[in-house]
Steps between C-alpha positions, in 0.01 A plus 500: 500500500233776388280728705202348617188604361322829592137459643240556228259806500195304415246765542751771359203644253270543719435744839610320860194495677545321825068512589503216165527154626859311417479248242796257639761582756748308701672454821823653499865418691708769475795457306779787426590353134207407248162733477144353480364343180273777478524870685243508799205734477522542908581208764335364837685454799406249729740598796602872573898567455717698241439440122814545273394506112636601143271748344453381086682811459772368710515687803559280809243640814442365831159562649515476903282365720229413257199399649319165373297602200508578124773731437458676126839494414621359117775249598769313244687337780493475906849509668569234738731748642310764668134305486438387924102467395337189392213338317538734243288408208555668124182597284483571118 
C-alpha cells in the first residue's frame, strides 16, 4: 500500500495574502492519516477548542484555545488527535 498523497500547494507561485478572498474551500474532519487535496491558505473555526495541524513543511502544531475566526495558518492536514474545536472550514 503507498503513501497517500501530499496536499497540493496550489497557490505555491504566488504571495499568501489572507485580506484576498478564497476561491473554494471546504469543511474539514480531522483525520491523523491523509492531508487535504490542497494546503489551506488559513482556516475558520466555528467553535473555540484546540487545533492540531501539519504545517506543508511537516511540522505537527497545536494551537490552544483558538477563538472562532479566521486563523492565517497554511495547513496540509488537521489531526483528529489533538483537534477539540469544530466547524472548522479550509480556504484556498
Amino acid at each position: 500500500e503507498g503513501s497517500p498523497m501530499p496536499a497540493i500547494e496550489k497557490f505555491s507561485s504566488k504571495a499568501y495574502n489572507t485580506s484576498l478572498p478564497f476561491v473554494d474551500g471546504a469543511e474539514i474532519t480531522p483525520d491523523d492519516n491523509n492531508d487535504l487535496v490542497f494546503v489551506a491558505r488559513c482556516f475558520y473555526v466555528g467553535v473555540s477548542g484546540n487545533v492540531t495541524f501539519v504545517t506543508p513543511g511537516g511540522t505537527t502544531l497545536t494551537l490552544t484555545n483558538v477563538p472562532v475566526g479566521i486563523v492565517p495558518w497554511n495547513v496540509a492536514r488537521f489531526m483528529a488527535t489533538g483537534t477539540t474545536a469544530a466547524g472548522i472550514v479550509a480556504g484556498w
